[in-house]
TORTI-261764 format. One record per residue: residue in one letter; x, y, z of N, C-alpha, C, CB in turn. Coordinates in Angstrom, 1 decimal. Glycine has a CB too. Layout:
# residues N
+---+--------+--------+--------+--------+--------+--------+--------+--------+--------+--------+--------+--------+
| r |    npx |    npy |    npz |   capx |   capy |   capz |    cpx |    cpy |    cpz |   cbpx |   cbpy |   cbpz |
+---+--------+--------+--------+--------+--------+--------+--------+--------+--------+--------+--------+--------+
| A |      X |      Y |      Z |      X |      Y |      Z |      X |      Y |      Z |      X |      Y |      Z |
...
+---+--------+--------+--------+--------+--------+--------+--------+--------+--------+--------+--------+--------+
END
This chain:
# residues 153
+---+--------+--------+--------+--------+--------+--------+--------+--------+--------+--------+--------+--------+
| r |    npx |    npy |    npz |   capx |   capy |   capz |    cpx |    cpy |    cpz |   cbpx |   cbpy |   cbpz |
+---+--------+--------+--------+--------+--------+--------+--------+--------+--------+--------+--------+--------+
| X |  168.0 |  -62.9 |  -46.6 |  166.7 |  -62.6 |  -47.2 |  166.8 |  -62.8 |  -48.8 |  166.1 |  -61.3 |  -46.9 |
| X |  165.6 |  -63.5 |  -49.4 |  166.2 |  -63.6 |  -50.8 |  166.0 |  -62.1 |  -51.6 |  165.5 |  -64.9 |  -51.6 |
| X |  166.3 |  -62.4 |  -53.0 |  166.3 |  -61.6 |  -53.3 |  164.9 |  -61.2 |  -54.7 |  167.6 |  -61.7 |  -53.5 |
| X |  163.9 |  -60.1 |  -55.1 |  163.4 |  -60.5 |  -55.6 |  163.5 |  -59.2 |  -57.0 |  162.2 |  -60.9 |  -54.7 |
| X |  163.0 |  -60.6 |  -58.0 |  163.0 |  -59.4 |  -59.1 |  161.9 |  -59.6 |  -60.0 |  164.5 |  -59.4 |  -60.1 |
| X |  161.8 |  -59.0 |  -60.7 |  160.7 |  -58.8 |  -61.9 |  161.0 |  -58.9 |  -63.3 |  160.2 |  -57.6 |  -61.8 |
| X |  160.7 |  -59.5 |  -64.2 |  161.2 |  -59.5 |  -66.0 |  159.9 |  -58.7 |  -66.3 |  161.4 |  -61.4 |  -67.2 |
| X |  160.1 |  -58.3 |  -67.4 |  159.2 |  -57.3 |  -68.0 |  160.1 |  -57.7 |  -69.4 |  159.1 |  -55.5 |  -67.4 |
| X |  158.7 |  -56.8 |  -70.6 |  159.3 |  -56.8 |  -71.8 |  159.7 |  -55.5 |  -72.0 |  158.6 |  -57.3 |  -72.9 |
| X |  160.6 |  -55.5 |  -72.9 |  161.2 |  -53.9 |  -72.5 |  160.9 |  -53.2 |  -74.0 |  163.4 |  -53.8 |  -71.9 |
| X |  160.1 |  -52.3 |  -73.8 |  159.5 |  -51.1 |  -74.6 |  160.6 |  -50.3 |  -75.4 |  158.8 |  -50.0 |  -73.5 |
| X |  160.0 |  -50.2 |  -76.2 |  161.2 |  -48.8 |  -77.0 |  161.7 |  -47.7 |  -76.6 |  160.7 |  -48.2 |  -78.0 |
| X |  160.3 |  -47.2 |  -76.1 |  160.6 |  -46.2 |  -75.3 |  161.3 |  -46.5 |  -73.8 |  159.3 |  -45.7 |  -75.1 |
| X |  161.9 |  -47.7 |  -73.3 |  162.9 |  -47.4 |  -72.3 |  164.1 |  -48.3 |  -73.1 |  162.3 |  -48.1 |  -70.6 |
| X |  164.4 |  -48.5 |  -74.1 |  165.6 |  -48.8 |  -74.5 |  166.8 |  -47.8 |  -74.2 |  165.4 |  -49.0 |  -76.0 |
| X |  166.6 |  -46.6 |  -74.0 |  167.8 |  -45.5 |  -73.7 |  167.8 |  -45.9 |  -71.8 |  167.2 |  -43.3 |  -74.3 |
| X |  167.0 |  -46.5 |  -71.7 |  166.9 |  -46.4 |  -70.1 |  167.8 |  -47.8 |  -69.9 |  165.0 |  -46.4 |  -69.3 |
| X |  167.7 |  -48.5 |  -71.1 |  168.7 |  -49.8 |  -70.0 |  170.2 |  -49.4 |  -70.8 |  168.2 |  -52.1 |  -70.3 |
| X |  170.2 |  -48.2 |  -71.9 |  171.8 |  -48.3 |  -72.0 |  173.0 |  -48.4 |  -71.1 |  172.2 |  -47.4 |  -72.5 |
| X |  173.1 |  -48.3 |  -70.2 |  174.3 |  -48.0 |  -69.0 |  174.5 |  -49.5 |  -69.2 |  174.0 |  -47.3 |  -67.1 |
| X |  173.5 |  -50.4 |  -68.7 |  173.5 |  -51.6 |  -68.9 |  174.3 |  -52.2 |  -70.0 |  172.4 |  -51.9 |  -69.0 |
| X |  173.7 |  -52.3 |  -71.1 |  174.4 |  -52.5 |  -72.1 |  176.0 |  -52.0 |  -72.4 |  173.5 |  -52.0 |  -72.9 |
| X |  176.3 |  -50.9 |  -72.0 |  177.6 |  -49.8 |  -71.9 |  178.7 |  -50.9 |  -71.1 |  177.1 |  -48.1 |  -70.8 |
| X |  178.0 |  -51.1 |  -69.6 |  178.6 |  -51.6 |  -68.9 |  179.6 |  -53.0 |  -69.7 |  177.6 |  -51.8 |  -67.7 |
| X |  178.3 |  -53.7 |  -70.2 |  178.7 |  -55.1 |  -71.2 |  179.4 |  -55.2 |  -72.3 |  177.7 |  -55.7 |  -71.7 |
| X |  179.4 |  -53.9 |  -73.5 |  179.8 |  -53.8 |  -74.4 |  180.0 |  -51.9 |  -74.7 |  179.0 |  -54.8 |  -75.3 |
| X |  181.4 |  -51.9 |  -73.7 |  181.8 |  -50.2 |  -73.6 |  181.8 |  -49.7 |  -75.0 |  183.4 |  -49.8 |  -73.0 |
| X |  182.2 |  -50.7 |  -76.2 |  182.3 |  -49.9 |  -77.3 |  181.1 |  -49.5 |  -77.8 |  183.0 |  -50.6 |  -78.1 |
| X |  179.9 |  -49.6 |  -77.6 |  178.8 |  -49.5 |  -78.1 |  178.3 |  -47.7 |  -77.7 |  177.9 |  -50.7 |  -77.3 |
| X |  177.5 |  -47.3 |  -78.5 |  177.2 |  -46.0 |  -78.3 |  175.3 |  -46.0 |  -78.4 |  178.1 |  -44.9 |  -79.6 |
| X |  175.0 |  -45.4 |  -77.4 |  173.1 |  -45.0 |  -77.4 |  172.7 |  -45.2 |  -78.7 |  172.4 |  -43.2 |  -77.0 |
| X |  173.0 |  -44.8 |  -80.0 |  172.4 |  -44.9 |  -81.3 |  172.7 |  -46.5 |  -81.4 |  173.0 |  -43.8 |  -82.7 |
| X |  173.9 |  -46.9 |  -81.5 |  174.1 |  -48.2 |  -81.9 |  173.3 |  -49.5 |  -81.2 |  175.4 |  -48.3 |  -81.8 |
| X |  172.9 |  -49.0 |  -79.9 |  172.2 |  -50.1 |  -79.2 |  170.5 |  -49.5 |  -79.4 |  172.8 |  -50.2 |  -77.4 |
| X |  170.2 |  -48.6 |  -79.7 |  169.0 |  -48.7 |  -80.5 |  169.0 |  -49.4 |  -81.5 |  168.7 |  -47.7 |  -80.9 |
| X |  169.5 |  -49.2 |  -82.7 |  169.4 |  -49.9 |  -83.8 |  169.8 |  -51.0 |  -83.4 |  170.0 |  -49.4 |  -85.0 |
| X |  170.7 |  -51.6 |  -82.5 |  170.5 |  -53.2 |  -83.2 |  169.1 |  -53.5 |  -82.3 |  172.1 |  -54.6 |  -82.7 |
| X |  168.5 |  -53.6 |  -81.2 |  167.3 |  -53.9 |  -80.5 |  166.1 |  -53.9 |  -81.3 |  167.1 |  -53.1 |  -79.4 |
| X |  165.6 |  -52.0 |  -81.7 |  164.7 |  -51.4 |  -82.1 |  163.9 |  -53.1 |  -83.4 |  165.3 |  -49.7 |  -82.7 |
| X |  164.8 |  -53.4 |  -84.1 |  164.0 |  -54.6 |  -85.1 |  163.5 |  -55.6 |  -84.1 |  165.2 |  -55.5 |  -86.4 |
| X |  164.4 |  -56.2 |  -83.2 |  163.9 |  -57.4 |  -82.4 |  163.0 |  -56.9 |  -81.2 |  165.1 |  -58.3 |  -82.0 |
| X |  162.8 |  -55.6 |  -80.8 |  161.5 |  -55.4 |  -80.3 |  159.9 |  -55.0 |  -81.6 |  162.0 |  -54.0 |  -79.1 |
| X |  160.2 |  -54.7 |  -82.8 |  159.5 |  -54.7 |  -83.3 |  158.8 |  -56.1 |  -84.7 |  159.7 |  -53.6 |  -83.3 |
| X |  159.9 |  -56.7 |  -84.0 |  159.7 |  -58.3 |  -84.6 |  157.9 |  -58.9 |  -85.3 |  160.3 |  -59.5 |  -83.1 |
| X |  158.1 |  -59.5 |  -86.3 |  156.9 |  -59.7 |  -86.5 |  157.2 |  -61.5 |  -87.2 |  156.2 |  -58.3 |  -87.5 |
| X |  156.3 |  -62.1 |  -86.5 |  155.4 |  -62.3 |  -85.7 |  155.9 |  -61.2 |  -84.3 |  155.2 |  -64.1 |  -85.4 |
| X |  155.0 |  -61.0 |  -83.6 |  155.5 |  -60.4 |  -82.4 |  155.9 |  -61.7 |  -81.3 |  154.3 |  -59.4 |  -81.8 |
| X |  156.6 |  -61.2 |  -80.5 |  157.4 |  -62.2 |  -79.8 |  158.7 |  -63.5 |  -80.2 |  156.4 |  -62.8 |  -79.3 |
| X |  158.7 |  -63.4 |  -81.8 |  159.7 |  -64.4 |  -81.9 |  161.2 |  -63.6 |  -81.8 |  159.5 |  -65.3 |  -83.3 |
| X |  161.3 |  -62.7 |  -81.1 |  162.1 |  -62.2 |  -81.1 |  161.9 |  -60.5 |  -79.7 |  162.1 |  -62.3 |  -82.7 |
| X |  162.9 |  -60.1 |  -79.0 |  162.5 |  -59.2 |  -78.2 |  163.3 |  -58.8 |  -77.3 |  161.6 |  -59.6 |  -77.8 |
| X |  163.0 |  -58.0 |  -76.3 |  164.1 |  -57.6 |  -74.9 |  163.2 |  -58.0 |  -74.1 |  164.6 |  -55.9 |  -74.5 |
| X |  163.8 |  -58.4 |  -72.9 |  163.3 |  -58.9 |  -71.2 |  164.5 |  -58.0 |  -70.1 |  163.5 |  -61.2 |  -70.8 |
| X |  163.8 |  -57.2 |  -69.9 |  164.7 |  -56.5 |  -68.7 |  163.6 |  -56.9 |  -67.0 |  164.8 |  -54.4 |  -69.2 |
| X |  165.0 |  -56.8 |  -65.8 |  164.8 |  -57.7 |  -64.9 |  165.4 |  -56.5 |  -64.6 |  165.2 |  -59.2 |  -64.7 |
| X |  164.0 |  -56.2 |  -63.5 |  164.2 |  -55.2 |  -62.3 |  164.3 |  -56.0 |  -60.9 |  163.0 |  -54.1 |  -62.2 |
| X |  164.8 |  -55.1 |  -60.5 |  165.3 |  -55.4 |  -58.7 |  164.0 |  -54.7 |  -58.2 |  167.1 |  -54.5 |  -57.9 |
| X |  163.6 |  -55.2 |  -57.0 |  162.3 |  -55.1 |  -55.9 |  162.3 |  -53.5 |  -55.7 |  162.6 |  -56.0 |  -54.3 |
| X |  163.9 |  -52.8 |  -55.5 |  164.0 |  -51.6 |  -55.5 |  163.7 |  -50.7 |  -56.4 |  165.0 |  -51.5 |  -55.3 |
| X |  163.5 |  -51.4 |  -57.6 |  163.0 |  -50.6 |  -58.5 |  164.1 |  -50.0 |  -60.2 |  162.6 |  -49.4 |  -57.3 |
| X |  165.5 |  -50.3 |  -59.4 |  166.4 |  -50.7 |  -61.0 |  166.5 |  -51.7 |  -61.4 |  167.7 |  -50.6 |  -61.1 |
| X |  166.8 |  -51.0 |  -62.7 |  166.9 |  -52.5 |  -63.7 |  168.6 |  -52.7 |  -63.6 |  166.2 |  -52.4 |  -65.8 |
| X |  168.5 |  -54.0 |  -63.9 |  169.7 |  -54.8 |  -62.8 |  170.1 |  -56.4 |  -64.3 |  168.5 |  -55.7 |  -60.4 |
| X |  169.2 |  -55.9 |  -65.2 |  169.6 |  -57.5 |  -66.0 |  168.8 |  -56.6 |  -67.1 |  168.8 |  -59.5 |  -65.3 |
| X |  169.3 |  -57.5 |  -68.4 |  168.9 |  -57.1 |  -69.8 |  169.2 |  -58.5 |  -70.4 |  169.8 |  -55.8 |  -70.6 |
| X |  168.0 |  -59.0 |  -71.2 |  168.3 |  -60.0 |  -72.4 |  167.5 |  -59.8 |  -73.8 |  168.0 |  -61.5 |  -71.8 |
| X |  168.3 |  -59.8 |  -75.1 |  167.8 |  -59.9 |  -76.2 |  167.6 |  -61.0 |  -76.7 |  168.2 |  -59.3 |  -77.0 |
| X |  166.4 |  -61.4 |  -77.2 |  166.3 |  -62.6 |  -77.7 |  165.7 |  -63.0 |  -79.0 |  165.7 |  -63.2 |  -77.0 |
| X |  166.4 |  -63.7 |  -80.1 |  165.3 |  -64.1 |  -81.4 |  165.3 |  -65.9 |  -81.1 |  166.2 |  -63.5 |  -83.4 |
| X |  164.4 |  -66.0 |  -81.8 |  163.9 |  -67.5 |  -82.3 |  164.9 |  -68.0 |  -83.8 |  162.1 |  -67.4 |  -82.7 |
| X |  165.3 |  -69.1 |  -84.0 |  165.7 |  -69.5 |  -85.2 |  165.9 |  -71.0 |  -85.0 |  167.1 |  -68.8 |  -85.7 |
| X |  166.0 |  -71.0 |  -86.5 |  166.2 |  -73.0 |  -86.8 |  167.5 |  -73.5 |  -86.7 |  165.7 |  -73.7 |  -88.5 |
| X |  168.0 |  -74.3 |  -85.7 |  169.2 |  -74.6 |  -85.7 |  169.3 |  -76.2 |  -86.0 |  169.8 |  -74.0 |  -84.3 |
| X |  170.5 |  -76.5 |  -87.2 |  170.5 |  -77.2 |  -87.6 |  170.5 |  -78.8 |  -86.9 |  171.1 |  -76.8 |  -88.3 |
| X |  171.2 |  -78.7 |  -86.1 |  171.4 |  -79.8 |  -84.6 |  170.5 |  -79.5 |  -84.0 |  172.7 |  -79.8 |  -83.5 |
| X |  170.0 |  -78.6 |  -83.5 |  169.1 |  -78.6 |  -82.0 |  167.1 |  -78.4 |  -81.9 |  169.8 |  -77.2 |  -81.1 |
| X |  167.2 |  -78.1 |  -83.8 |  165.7 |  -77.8 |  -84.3 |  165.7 |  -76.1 |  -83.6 |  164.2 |  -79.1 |  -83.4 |
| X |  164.4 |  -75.7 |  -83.1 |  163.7 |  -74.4 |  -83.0 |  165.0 |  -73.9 |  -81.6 |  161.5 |  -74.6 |  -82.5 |
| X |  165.1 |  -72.7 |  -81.6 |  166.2 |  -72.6 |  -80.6 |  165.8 |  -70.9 |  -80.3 |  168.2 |  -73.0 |  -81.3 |
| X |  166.0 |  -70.9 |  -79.1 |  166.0 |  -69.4 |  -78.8 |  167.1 |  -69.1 |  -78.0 |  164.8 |  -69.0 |  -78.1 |
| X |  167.7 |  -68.2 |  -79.1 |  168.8 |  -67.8 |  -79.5 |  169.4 |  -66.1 |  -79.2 |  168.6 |  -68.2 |  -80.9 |
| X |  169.5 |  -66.1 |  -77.3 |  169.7 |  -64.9 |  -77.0 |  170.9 |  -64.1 |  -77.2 |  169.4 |  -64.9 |  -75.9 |
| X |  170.8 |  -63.4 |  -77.7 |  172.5 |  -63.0 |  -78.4 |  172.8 |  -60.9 |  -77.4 |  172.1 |  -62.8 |  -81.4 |
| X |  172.2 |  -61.2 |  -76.6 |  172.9 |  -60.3 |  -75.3 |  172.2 |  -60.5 |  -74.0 |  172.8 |  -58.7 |  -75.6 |
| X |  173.4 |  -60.9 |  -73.5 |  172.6 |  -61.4 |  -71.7 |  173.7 |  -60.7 |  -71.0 |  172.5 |  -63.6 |  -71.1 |
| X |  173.4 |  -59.9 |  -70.0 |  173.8 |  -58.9 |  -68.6 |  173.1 |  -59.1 |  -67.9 |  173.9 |  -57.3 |  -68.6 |
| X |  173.5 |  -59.4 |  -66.2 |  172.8 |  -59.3 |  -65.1 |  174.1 |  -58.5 |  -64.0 |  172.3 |  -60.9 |  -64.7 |
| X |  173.4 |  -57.4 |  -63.7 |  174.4 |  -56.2 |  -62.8 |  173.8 |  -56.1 |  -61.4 |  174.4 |  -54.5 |  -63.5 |
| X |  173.8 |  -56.4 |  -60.5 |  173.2 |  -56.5 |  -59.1 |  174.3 |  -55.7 |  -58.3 |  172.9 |  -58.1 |  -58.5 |
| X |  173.8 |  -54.5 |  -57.2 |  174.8 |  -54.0 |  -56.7 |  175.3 |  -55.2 |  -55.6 |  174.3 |  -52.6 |  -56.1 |
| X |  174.3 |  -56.0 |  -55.3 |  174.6 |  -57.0 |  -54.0 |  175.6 |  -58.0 |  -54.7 |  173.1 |  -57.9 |  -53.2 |
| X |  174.6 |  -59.4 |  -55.1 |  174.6 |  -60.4 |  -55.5 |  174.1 |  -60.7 |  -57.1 |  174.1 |  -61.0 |  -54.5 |
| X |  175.6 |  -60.8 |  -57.8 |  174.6 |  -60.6 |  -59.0 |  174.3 |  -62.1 |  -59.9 |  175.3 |  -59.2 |  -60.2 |
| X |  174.7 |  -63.0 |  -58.7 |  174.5 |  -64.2 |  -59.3 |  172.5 |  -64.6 |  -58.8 |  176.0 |  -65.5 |  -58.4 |
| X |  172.5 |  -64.1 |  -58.6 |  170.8 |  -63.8 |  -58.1 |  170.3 |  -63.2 |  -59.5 |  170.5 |  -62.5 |  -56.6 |
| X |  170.8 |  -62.3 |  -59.5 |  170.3 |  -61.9 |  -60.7 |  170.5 |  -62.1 |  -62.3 |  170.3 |  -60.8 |  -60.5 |
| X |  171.3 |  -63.0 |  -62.2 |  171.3 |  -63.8 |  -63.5 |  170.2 |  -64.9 |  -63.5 |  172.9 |  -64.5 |  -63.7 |
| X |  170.1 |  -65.8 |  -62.0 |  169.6 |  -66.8 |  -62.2 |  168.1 |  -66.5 |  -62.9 |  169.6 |  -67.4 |  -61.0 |
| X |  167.8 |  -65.3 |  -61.9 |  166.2 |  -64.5 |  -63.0 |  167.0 |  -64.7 |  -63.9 |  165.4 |  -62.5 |  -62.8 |
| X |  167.4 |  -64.1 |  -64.6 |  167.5 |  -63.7 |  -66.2 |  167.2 |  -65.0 |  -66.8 |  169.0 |  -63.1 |  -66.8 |
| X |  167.6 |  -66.1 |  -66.0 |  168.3 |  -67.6 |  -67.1 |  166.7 |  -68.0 |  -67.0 |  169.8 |  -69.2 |  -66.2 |
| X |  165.9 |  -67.7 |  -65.6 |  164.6 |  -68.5 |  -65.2 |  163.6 |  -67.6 |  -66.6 |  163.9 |  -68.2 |  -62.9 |
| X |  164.2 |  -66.3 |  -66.4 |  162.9 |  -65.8 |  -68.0 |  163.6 |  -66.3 |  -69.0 |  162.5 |  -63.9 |  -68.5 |
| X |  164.7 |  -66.2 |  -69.4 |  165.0 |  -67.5 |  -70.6 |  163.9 |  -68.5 |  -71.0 |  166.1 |  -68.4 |  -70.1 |
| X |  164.3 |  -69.7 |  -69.6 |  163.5 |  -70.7 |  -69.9 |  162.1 |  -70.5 |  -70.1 |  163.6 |  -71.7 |  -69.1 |
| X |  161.4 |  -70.0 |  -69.3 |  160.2 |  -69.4 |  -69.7 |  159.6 |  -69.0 |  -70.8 |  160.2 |  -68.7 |  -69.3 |
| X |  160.6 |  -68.0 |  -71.5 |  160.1 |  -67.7 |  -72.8 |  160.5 |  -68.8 |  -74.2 |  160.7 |  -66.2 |  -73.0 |
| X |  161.7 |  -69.6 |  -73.9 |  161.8 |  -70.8 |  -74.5 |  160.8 |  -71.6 |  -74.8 |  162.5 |  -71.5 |  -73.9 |
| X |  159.8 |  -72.2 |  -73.1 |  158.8 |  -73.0 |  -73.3 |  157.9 |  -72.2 |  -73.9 |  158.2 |  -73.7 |  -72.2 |
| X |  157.4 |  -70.6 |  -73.9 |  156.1 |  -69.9 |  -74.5 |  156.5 |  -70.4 |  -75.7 |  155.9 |  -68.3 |  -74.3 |
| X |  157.9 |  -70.0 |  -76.5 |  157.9 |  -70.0 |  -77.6 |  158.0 |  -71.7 |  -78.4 |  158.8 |  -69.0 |  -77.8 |
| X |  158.0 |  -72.4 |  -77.6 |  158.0 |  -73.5 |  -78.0 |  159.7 |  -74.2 |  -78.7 |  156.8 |  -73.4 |  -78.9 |
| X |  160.8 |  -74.0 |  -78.1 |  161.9 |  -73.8 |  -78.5 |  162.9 |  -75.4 |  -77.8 |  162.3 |  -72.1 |  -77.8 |
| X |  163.1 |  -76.0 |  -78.4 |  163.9 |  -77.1 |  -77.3 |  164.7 |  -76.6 |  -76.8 |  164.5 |  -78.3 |  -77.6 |
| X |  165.6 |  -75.7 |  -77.2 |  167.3 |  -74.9 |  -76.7 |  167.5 |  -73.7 |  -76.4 |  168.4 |  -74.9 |  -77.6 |
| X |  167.6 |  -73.4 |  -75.6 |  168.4 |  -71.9 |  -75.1 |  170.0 |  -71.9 |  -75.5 |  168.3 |  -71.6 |  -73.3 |
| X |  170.7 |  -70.9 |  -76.5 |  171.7 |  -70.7 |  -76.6 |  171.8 |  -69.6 |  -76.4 |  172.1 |  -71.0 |  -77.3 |
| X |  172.9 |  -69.1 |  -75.4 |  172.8 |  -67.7 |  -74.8 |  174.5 |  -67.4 |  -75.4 |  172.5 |  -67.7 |  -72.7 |
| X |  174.6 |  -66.0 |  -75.8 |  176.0 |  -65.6 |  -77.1 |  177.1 |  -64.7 |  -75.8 |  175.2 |  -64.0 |  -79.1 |
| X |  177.9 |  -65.0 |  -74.9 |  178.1 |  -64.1 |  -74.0 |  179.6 |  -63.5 |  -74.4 |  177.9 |  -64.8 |  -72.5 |
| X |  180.0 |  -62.4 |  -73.8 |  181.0 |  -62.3 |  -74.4 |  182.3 |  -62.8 |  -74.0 |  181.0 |  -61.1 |  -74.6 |
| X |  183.6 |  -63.0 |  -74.4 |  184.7 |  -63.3 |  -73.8 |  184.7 |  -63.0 |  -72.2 |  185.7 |  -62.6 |  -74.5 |
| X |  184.9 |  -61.3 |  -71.9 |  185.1 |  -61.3 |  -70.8 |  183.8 |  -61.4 |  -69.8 |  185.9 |  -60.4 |  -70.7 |
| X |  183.0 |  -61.9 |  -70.0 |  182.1 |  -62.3 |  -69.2 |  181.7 |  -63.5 |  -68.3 |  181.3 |  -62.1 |  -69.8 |
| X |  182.9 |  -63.6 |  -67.7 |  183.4 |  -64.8 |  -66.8 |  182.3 |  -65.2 |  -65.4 |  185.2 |  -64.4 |  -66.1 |
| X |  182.2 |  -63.6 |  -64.8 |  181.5 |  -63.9 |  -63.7 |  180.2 |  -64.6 |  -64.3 |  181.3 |  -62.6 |  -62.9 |
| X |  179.5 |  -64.1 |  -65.5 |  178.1 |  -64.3 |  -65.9 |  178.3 |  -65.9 |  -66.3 |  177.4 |  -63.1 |  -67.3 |
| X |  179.7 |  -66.5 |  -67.1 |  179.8 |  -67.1 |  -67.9 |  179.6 |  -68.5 |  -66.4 |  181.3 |  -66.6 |  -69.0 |
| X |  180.2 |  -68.3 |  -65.1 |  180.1 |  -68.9 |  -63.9 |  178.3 |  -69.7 |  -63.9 |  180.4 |  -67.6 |  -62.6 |
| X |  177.6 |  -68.2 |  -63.6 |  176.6 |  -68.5 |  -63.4 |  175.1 |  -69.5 |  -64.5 |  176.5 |  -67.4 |  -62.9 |
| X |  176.1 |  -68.9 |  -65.4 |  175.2 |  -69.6 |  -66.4 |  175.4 |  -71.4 |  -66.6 |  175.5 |  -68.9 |  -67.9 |
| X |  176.7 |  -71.6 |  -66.4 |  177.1 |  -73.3 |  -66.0 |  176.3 |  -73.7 |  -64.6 |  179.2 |  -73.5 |  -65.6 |
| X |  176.3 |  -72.6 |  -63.9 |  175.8 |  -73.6 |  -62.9 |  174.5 |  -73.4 |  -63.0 |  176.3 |  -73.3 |  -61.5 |
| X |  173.6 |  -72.9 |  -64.3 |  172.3 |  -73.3 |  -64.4 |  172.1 |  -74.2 |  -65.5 |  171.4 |  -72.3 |  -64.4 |
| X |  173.2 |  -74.9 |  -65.6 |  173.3 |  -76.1 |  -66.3 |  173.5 |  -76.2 |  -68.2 |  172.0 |  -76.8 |  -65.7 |
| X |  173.7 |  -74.8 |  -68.4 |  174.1 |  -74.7 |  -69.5 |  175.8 |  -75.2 |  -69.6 |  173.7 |  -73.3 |  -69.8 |
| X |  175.7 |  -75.9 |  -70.7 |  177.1 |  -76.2 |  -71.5 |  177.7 |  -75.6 |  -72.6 |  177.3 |  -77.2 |  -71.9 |
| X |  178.9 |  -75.6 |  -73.2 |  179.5 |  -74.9 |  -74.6 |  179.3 |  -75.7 |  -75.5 |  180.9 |  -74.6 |  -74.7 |
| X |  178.5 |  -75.2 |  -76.0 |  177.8 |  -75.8 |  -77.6 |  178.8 |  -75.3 |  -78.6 |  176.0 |  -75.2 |  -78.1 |
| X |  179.3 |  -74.2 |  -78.9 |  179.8 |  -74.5 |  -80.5 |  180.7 |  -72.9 |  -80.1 |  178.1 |  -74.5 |  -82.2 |
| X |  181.4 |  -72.7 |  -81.1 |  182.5 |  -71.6 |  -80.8 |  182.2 |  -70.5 |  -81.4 |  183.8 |  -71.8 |  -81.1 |
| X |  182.4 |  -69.3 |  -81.8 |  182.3 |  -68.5 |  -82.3 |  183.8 |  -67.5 |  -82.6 |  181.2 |  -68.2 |  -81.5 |
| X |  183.9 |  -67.7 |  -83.9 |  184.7 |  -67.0 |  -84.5 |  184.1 |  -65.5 |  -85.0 |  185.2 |  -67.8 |  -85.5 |
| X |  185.4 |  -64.2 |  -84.8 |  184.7 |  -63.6 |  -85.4 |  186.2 |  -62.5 |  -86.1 |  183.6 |  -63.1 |  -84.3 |
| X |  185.8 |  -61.7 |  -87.0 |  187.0 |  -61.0 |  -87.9 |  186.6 |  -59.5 |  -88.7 |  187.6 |  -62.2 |  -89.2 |
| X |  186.6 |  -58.6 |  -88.0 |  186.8 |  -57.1 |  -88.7 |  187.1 |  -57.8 |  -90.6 |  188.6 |  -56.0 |  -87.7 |
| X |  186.3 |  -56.8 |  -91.0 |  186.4 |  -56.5 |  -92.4 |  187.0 |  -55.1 |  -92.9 |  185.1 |  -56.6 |  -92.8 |
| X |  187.4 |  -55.0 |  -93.9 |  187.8 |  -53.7 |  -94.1 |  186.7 |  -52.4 |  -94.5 |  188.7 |  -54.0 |  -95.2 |
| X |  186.2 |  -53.1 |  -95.0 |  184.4 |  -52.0 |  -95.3 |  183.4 |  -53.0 |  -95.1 |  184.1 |  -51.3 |  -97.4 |
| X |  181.9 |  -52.2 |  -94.7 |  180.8 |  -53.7 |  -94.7 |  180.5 |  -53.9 |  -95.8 |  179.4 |  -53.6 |  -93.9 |
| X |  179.9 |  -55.4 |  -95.4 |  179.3 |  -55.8 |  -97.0 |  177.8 |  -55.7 |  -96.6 |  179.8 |  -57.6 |  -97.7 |
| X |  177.6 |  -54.9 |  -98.3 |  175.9 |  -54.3 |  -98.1 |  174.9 |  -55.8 |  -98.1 |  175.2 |  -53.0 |  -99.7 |
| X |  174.0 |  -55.3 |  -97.8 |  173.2 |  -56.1 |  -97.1 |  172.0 |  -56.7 |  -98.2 |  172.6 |  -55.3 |  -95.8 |
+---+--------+--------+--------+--------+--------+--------+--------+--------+--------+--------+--------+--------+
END
């Protein structure tokens, strides 16, 4: 039997509700810290170039999370540019990525975007599976390097 889910845009007020989620994806992260980085791109202005889509299961948990902004990428023009994607299914959670990838494209075409680039992390092999086999490829690498103090902003 397949499997069915639901995307929604995910409210501020349930941002503490998909942390486990998030936790699960990036342990180092703490409830305050995954507020602040979201809370701007759910309150993004224009509204929508930027946002959360969480993907509930028929049962009624949420089972997937994606953050997304819009930007100009120099090769690919207008790109929507999701820089955290998790899909957790107790069954099958290649089901539930494929939702995640299908509201991707979706909000790609709303927003008028030619490219989906999705930012996943190293160890995210199982996700990293399912996202090739919805026909995404490795576009560009990502380096990254701890600093000794931040630089203000």
């Amino acid at each position: 039997m397949a499997r069915r889910f639901t995307t929604f845009a995910l409210p501020y007020d349930l941002v503490a509700l998909a942390y486990p989620l998030v936790s699960a994806a990036v342990p180092t992260i703490d409830l305050a810290g995954w507020q602040n980085f979201v809370q701007p791109m759910i309150a993004a202005d224009p509204p929508g170039s930027a946002g959360a889509i969480g993907l509930r299961h028929e049962a009624g948990y949420l089972c997937g999370l994606m953050v997304y902004r819009t930007e100009r990428d120099l090769k690919h023009g207008r790109t929507l540019a999701v820089d955290f994607f998790v899909a957790l299914d107790l069954v099958k959670e290649t089901a539930a990525a494929r939702a995640l990838l299908e509201a991707a494209e979706a909000k790609a075409l709303e927003l008028h975007c030619a490219v989906i680039a999705i930012r996943l992390g190293i160890e995210q092999h199982a996700l990293a599976h399912c996202v090739n086999a919805g026909g995404y490829r490795p576009s560009a690498k990502l380096y990254a390097k701890g600093v000794s103090r931040p630089l203000a902003n």
